[in-house]
C-alpha positions, 0 to 999 in steps of 0.5 A: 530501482524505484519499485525496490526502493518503493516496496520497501518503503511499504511496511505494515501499517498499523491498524486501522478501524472500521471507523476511520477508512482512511487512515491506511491510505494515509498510513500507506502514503506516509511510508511510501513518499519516503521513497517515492513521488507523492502521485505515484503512491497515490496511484499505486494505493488506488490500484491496490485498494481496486483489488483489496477490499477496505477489510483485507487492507486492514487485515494486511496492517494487521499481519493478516491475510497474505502479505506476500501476496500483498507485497507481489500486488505493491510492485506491480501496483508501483510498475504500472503506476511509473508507466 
């Protein structure tokens, strides 16, 4: 059940400028280690962050943008990334 367990570890992540472009993955992997192995966060934030631009990341820690969509793309991220 760790797709579960992984998708509820990803919460909104606060806010991020445009000025630190890292601070979601950093935000992203804090939450997701929670529950999660370290490398498979990492891989789940790399195909997430192939997908979304570093703007709709930001939006996401936000509230913005689709966040279901989002969080369809965290499970399948966290599917292929156990493969």
């Amino acid at each position: 059940m760790l797709p579960l367990a992984f998708l509820s570890s990803v919460t909104l992540l606060p806010a991020c400028s445009d000025s630190q472009p890292n601070q979601a993955r950093d935000e992203f992997m804090l939450g997701c280690t929670q529950n999660a192995p370290e490398d498979m966060c990492a891989c789940a934030y790399d195909k997430l962050a192939q997908q979304y631009s570093p703007q709709e990341l930001a939006g996401f820690s936000k509230g913005k943008g689709d966040i279901n969509r989002f969080y369809t793309s965290v499970a399948e991220a966290a599917m292929a990334c156990r493969r």
